[in-house]
MOPAC internal coordinates of N, CA, C and O (Angstrom, degrees):
PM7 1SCF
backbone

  N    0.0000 0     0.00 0     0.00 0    0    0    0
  C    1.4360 1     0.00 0     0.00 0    1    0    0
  C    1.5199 1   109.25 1     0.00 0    2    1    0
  O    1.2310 1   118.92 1   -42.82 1    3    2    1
  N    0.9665 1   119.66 1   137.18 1    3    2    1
  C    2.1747 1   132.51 1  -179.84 1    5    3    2
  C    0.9753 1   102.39 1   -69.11 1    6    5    3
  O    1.2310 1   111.34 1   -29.89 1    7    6    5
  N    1.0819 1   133.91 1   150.11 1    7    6    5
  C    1.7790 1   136.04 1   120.91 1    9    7    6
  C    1.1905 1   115.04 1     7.09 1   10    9    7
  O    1.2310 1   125.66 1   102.62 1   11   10    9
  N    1.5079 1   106.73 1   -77.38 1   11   10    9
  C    1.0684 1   125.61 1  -150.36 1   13   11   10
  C    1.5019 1   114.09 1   -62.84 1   14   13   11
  O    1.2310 1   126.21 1   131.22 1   15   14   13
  N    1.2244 1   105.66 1   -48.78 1   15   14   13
  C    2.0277 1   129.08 1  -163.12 1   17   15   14
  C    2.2723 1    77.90 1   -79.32 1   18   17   15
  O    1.2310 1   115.30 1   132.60 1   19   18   17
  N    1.2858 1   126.52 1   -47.40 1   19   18   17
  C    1.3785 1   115.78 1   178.38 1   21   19   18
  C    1.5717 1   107.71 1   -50.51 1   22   21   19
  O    1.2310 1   121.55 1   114.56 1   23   22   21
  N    1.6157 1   114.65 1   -65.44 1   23   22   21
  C    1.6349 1   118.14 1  -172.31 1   25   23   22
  C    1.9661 1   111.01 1   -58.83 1   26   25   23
  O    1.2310 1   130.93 1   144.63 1   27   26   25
  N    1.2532 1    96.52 1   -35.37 1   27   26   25
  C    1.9511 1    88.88 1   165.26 1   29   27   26
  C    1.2281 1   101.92 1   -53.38 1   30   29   27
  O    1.2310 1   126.99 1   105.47 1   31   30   29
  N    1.4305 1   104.16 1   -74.53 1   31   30   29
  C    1.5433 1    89.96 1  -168.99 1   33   31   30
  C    1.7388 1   131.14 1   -62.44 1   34   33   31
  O    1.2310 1   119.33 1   167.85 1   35   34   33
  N    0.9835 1   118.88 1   -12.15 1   35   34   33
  C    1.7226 1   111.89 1   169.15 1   37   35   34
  C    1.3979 1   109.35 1   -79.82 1   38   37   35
  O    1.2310 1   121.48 1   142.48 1   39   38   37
  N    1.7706 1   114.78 1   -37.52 1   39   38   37
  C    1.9862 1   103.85 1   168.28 1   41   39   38
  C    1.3316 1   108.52 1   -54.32 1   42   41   39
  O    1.2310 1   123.85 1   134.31 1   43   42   41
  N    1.5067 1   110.21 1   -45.69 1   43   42   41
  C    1.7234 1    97.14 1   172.46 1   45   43   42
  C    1.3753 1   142.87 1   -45.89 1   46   45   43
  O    1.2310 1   125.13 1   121.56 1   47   46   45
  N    1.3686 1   107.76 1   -58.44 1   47   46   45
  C    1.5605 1   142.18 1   150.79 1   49   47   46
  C    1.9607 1    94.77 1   -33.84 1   50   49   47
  O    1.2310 1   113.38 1   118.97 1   51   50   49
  N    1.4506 1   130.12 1   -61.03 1   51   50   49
  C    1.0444 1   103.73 1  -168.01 1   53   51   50
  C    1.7101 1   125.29 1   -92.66 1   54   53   51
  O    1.2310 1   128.65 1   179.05 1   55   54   53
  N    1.8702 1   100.94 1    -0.95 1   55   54   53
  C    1.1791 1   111.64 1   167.64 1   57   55   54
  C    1.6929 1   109.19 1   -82.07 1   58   57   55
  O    1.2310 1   114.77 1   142.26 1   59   58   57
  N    0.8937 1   127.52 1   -37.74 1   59   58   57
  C    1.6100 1   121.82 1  -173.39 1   61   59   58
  C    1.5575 1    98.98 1   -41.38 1   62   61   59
  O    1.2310 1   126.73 1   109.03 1   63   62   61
  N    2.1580 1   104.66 1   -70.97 1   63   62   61
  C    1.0766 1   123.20 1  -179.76 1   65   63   62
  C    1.5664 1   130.97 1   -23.87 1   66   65   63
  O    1.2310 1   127.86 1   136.05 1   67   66   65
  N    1.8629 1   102.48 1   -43.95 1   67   66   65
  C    1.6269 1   106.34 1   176.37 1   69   67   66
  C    1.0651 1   102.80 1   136.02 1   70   69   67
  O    1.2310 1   114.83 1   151.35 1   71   70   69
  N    1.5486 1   127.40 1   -28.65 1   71   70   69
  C    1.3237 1   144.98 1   175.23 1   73   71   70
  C    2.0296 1   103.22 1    -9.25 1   74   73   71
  O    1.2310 1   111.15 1   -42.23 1   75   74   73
  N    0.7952 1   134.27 1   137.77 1   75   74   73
  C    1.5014 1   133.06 1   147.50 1   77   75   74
  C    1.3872 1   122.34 1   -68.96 1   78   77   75
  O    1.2310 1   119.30 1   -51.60 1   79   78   77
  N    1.1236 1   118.95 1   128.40 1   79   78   77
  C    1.7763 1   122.13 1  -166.19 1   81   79   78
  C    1.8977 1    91.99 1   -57.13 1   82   81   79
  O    1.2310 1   113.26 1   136.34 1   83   82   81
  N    1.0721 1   130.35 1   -43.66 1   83   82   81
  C    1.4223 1   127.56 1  -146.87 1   85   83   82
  C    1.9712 1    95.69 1   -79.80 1   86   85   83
  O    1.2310 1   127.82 1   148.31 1   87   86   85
  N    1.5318 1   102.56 1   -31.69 1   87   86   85
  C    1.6292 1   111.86 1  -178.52 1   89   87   86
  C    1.1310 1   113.20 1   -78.67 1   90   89   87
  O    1.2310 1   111.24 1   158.47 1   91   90   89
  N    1.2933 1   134.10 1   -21.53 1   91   90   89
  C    1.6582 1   145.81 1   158.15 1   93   91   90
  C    1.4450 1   123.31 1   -77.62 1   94   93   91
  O    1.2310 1   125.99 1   133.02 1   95   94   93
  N    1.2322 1   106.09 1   -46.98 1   95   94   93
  C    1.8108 1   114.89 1   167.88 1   97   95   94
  C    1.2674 1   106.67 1   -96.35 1   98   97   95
  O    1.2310 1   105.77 1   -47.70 1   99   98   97
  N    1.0271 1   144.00 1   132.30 1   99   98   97
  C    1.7382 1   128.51 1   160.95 1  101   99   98
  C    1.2458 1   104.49 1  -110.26 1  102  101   99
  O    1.2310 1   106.98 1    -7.57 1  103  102  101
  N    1.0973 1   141.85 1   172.43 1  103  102  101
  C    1.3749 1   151.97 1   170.00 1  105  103  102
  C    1.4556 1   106.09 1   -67.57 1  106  105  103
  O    1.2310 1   111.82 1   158.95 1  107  106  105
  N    1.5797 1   133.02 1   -21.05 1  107  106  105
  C    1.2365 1   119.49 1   178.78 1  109  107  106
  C    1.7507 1   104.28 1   -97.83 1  110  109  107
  O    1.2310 1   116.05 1   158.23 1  111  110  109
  N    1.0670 1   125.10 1   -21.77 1  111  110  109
  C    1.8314 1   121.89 1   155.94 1  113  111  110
  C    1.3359 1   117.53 1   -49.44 1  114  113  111
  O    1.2310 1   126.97 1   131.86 1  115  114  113
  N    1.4980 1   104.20 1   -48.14 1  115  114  113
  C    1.8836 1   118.58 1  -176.99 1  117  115  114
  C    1.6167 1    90.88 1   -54.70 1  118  117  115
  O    1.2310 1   120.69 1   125.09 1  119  118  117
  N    1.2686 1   116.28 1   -54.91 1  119  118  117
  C    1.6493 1   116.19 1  -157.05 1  121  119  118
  C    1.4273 1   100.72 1   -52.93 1  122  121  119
  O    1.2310 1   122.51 1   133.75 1  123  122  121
  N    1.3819 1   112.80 1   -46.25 1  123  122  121
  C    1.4238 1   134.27 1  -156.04 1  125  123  122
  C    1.4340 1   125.37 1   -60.50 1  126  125  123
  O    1.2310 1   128.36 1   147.23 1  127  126  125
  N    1.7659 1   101.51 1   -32.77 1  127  126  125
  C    1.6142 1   147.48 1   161.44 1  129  127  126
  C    1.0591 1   107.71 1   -58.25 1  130  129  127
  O    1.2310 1   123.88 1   110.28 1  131  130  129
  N    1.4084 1   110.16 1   -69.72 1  131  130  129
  C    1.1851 1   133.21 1  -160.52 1  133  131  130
  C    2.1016 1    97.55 1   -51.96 1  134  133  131
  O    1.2310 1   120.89 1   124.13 1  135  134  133
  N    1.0873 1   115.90 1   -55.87 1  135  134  133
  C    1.3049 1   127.04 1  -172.72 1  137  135  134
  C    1.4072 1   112.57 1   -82.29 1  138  137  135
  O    1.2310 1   113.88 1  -169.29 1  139  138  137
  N    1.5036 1   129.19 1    10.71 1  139  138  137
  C    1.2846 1   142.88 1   172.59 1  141  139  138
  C    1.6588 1   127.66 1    59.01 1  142  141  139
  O    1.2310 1   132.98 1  -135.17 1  143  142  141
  N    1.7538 1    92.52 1    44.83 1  143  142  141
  C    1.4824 1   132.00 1   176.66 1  145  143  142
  C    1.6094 1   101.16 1   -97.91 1  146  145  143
  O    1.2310 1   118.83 1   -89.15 1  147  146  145
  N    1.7939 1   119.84 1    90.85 1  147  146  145
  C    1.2433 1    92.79 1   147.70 1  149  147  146
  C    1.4376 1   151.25 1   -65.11 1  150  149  147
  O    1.2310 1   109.12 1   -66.29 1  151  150  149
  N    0.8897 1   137.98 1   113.71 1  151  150  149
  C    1.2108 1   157.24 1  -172.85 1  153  151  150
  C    1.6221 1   122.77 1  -104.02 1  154  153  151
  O    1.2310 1   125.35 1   -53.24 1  155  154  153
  N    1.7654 1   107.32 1   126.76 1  155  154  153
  C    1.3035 1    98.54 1  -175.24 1  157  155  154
  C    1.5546 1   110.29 1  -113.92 1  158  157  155
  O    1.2310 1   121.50 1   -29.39 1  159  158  157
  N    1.2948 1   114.73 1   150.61 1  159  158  157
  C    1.2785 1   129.14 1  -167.61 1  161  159  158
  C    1.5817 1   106.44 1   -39.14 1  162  161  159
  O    1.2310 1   125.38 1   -30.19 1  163  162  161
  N    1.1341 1   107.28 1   149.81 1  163  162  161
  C    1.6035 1   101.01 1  -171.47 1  165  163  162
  C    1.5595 1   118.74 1   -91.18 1  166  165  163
  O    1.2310 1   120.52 1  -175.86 1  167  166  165
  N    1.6743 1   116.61 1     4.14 1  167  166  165
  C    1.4432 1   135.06 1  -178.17 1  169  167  166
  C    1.7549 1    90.47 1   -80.40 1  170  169  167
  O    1.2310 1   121.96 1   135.02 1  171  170  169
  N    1.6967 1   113.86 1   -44.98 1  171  170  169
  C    1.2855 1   135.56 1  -179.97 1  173  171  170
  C    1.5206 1   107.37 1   -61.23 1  174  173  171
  O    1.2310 1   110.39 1   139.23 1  175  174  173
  N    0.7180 1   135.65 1   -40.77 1  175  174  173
  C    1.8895 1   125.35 1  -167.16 1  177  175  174
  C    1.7111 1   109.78 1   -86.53 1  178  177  175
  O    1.2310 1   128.24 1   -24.15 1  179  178  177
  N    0.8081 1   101.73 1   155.85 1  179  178  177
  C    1.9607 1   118.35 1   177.67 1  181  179  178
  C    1.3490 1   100.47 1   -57.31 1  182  181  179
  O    1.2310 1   121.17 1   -18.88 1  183  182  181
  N    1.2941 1   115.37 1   161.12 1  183  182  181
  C    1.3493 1   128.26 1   178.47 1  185  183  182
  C    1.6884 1   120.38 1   -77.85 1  186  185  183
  O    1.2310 1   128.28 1   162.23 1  187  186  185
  N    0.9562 1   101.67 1   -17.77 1  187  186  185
  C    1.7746 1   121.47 1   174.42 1  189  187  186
  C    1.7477 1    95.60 1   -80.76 1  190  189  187
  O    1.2310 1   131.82 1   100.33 1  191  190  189
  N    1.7197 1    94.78 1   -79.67 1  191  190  189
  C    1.9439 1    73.98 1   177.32 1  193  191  190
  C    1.1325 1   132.61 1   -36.14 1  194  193  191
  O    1.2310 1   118.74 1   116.38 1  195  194  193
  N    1.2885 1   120.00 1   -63.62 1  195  194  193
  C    1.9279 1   127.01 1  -172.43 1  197  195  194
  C    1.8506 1    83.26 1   -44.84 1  198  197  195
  O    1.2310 1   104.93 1   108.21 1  199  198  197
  N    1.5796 1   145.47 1   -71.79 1  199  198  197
  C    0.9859 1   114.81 1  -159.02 1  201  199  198
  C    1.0986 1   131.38 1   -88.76 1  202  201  199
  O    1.2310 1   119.65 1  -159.35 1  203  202  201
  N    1.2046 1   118.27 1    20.65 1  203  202  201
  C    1.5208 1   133.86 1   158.76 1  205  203  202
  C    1.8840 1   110.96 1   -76.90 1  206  205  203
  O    1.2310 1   133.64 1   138.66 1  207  206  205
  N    1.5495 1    91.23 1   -41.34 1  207  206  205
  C    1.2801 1    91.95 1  -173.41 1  209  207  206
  C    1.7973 1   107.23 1   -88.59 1  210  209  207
  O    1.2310 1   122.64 1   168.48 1  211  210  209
  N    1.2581 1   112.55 1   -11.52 1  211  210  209
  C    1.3944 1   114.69 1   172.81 1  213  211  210
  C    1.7584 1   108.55 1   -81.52 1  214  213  211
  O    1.2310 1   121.73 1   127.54 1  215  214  213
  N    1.2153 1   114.29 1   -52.46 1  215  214  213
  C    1.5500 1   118.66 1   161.27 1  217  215  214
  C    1.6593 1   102.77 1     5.75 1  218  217  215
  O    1.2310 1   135.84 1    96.70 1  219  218  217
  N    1.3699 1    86.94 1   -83.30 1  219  218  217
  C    1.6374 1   128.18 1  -151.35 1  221  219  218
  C    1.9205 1    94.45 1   -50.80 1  222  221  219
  O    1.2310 1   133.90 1   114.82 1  223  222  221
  N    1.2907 1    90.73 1   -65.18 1  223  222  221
  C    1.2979 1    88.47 1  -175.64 1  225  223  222
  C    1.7446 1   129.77 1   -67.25 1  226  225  223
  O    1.2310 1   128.08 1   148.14 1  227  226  225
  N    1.4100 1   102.06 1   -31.86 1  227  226  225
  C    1.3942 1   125.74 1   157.56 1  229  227  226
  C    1.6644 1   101.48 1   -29.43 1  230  229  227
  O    1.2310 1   125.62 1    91.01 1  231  230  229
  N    1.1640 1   106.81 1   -88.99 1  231  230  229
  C    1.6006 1   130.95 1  -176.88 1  233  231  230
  C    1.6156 1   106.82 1   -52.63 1  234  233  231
  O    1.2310 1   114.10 1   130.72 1  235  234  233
  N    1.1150 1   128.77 1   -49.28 1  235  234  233
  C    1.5509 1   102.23 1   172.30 1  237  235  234
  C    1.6385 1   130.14 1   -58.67 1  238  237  235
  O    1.2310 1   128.91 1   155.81 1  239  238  237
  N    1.6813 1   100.43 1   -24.19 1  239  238  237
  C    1.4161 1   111.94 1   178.79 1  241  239  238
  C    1.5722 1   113.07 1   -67.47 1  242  241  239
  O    1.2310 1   128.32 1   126.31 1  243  242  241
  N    1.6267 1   101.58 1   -53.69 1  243  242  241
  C    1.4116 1   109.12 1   179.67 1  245  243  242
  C    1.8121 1   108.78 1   -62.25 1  246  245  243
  O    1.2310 1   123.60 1   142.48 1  247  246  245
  N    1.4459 1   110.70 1   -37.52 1  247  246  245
  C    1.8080 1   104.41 1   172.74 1  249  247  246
  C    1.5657 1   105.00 1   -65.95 1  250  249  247
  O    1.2310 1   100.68 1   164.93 1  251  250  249
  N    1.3287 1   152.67 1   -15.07 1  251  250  249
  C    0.9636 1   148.85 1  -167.49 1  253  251  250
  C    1.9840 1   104.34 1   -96.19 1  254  253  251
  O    1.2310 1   123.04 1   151.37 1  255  254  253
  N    1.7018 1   111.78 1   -28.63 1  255  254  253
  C    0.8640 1    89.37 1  -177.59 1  257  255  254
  C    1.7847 1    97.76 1   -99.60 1  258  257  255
  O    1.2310 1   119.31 1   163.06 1  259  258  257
  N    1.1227 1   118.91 1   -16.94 1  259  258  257
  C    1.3106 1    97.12 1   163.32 1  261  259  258
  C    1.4415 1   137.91 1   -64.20 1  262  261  259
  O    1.2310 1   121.84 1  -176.90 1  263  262  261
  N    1.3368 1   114.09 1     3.10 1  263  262  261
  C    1.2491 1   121.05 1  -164.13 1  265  263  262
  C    1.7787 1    80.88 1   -95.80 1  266  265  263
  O    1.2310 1   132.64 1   100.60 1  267  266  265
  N    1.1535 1    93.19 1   -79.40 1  267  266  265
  C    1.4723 1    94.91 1  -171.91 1  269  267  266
  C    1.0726 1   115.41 1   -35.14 1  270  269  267
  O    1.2310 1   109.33 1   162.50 1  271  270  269
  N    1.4915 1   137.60 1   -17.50 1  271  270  269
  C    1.8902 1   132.99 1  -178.93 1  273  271  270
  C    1.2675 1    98.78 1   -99.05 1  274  273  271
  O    1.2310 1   115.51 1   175.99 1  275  274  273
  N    1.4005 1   126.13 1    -4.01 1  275  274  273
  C    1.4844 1   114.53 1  -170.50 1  277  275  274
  C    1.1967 1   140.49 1   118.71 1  278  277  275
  O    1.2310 1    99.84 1    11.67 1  279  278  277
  N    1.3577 1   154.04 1  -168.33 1  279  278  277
  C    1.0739 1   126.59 1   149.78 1  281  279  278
  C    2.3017 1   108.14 1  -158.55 1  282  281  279
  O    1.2310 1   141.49 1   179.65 1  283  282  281
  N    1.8179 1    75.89 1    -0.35 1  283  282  281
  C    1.2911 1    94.08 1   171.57 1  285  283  282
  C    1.3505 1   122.41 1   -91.02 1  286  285  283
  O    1.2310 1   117.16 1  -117.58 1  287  286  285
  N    1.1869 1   123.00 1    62.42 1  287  286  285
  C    1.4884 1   120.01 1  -173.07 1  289  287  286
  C    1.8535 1    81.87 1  -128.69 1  290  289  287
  O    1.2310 1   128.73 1    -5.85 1  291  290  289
  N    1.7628 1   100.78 1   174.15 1  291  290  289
  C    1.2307 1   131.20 1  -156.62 1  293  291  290
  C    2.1393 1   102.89 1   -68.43 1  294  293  291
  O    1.2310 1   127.15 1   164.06 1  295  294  293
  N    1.1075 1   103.84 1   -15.94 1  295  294  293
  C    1.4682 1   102.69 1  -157.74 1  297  295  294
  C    2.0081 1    92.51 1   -92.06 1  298  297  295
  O    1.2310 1   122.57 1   160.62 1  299  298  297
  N    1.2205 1   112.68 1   -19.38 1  299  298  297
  C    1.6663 1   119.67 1  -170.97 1  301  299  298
  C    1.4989 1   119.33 1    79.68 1  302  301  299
  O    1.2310 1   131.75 1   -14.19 1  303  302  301
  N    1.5172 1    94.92 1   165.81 1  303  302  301
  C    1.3237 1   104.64 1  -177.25 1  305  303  302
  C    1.4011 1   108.31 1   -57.54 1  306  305  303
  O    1.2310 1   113.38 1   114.45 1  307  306  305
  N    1.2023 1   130.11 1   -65.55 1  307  306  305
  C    1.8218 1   136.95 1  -157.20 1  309  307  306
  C    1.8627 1    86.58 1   -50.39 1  310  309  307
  O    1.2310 1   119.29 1   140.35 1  311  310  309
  N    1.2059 1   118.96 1   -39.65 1  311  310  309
  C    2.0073 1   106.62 1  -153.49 1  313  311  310
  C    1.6267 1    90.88 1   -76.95 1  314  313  311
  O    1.2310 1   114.07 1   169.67 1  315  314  313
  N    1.7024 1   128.83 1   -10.33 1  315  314  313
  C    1.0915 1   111.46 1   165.26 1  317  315  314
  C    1.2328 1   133.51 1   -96.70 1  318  317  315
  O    1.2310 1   132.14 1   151.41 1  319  318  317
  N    1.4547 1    94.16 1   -28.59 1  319  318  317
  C    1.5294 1    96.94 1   160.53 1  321  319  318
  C    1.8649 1   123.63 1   -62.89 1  322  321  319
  O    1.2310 1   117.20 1   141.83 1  323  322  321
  N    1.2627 1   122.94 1   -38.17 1  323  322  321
  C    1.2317 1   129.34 1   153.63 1  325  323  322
  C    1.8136 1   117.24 1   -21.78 1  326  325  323
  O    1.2310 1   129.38 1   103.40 1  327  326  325
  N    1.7549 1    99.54 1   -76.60 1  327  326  325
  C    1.6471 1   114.59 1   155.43 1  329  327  326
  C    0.8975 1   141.01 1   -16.41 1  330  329  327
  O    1.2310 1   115.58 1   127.89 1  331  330  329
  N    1.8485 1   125.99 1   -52.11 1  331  330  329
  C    0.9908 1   151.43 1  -157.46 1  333  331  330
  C    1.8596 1    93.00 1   -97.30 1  334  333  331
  O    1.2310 1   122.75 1   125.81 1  335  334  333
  N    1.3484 1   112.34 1   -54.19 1  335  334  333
  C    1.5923 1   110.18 1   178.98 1  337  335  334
  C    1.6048 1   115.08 1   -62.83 1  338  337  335
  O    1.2310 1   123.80 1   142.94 1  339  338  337
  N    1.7301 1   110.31 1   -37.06 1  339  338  337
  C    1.2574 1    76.07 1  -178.77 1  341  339  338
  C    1.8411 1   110.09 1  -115.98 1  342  341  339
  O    1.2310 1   120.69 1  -160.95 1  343  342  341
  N    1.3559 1   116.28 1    19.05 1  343  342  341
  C    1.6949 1   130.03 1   130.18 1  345  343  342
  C    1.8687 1   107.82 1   -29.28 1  346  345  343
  O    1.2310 1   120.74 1   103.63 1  347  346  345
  N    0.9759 1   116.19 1   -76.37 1  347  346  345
  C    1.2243 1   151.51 1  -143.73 1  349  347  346
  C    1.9114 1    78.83 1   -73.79 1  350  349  347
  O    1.2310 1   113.57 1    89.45 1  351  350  349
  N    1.1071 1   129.76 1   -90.55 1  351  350  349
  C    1.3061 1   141.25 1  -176.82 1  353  351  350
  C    1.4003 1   116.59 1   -42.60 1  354  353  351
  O    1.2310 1   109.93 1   160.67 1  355  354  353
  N    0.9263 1   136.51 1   -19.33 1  355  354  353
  C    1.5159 1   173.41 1    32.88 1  357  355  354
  C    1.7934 1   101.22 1    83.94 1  358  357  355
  O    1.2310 1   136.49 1    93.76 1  359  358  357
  N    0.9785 1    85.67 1   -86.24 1  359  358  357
  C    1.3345 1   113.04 1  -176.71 1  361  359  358
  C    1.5379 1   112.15 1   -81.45 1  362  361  359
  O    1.2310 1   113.98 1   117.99 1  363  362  361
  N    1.0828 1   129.00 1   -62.01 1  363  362  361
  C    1.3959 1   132.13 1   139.27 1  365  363  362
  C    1.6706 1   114.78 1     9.45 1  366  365  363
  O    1.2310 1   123.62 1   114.06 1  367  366  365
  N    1.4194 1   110.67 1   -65.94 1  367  366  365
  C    1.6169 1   122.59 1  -166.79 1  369  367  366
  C    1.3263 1    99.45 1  -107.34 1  370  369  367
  O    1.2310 1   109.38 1   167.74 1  371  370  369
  N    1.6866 1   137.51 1   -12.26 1  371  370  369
  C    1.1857 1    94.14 1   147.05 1  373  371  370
  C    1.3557 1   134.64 1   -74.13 1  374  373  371
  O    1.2310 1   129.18 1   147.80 1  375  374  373
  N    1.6318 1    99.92 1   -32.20 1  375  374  373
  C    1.8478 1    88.76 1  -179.34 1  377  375  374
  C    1.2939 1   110.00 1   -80.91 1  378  377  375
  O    1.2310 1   104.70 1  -157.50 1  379  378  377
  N    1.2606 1   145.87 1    22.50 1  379  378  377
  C    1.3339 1   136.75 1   171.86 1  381  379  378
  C    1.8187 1    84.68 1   -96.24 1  382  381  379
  O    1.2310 1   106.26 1   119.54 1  383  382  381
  N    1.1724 1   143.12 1   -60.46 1  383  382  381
  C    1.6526 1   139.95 1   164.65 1  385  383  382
  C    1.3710 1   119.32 1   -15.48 1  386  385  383
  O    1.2310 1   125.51 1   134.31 1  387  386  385
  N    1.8932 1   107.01 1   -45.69 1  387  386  385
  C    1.0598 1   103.23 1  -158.00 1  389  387  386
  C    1.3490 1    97.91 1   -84.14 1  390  389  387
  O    1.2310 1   106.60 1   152.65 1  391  390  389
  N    1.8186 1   142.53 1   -27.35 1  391  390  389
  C    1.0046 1   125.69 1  -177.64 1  393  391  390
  C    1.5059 1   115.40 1   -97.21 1  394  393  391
  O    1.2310 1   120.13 1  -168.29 1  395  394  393
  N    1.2489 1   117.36 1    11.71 1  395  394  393
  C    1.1242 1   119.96 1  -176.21 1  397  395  394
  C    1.7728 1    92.14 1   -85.19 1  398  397  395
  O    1.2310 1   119.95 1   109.25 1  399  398  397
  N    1.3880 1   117.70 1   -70.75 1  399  398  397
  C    1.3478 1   121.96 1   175.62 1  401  399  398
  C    1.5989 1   112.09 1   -34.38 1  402  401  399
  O    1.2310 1   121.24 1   132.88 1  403  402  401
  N    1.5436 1   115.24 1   -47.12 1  403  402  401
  C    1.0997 1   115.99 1  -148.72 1  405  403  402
  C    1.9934 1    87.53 1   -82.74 1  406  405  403
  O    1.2310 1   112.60 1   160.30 1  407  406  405
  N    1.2491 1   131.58 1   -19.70 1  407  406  405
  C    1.3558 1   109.54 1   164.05 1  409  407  406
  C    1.3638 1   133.36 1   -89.46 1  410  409  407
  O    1.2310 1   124.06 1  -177.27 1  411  410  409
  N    1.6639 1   109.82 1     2.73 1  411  410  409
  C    1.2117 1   121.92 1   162.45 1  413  411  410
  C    1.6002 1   115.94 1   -72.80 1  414  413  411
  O    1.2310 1   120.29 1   139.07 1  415  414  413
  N    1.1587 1   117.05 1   -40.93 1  415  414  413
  C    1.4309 1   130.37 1  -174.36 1  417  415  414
  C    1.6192 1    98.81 1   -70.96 1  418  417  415
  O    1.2310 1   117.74 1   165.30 1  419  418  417
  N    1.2324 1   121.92 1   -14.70 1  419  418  417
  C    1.7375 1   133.57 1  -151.08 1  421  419  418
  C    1.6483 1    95.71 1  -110.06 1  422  421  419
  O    1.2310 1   130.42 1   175.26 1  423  422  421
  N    1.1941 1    97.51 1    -4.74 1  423  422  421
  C    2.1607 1    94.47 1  -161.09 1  425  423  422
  C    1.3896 1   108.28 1    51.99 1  426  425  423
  O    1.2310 1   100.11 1   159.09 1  427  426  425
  N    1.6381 1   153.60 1   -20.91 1  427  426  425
  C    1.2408 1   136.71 1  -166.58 1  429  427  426
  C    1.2500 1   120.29 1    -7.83 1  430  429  427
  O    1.2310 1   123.61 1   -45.30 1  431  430  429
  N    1.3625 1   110.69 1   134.70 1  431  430  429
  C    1.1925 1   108.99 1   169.79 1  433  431  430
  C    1.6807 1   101.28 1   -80.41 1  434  433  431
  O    1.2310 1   121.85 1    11.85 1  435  434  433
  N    1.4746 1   114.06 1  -168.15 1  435  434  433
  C    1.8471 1   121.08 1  -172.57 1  437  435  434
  C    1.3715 1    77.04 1   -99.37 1  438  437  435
  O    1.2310 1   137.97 1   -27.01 1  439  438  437
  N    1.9258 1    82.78 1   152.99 1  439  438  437
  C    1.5687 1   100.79 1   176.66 1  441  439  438
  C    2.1197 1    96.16 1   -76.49 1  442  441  439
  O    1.2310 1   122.76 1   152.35 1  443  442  441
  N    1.0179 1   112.32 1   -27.65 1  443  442  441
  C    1.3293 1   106.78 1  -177.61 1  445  443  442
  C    1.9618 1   107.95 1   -70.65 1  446  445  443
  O    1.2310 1   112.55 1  -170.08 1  447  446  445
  N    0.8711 1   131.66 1     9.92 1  447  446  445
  C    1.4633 1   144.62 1  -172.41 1  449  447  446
  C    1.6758 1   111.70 1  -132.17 1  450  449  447
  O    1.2310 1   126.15 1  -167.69 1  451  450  449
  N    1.2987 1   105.78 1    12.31 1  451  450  449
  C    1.7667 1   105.69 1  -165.90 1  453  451  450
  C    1.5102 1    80.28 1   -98.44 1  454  453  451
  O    1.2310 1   119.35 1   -38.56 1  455  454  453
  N    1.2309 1   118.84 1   141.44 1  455  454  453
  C    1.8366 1   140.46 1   155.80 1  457  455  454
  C    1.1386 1   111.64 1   -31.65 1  458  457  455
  O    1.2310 1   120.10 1   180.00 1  459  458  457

């Protein structure tokens, strides 16, 4: 079975369900596609991946806004960098929760069981 004929069928699978096109596709999957990264839906991946892969993204956002606020204030660099890791982890495990729950509540079938 492809990628491809798998990812039809899980947008399907998550459009029947109710899913929102933007909560199933995001603009950072499209990118991901787009650059010839398969990538599986994030309702689809284990709860460890999504927060491995939320981590990542977590933490560049939060390093981006710490950059921009500074890093010269009274508390130091290390107490923000500290922040930012566990900001980042933080955030990380809730949204890996939220789609983990949210495909239990969904019945999904496994992406390894999709047609």
């Amino acid at each position: 079975m492809s990628y491809q004929s798998k990812l039809e069928a899980a947008h399907q699978e998550l459009k029947d369900k109710g899913v929102w096109k933007f909560t199933y596709d995001p603009p950072i999957l499209r990118i991901c596609r787009g650059l010839g990264i398969k990538v599986i839906p994030f309702h689809y991946q284990g709860f460890v991946k999504n927060t491995i892969i939320y981590f990542f993204i977590m933490l560049a956002i939060v390093t981006c806004f710490g950059i921009s606020a500074g890093f010269n204030v009274s508390w130091g660099t290390s107490f923000f960098i500290r922040m930012m890791i566990i900001e980042g982890a933080a955030g990380a495990i809730f949204m890996a929760s939220f789609y983990y729950i949210r495909k239990k509540q969904l019945s999904l079938t496994d992406w390894d069981d999709l047609p």
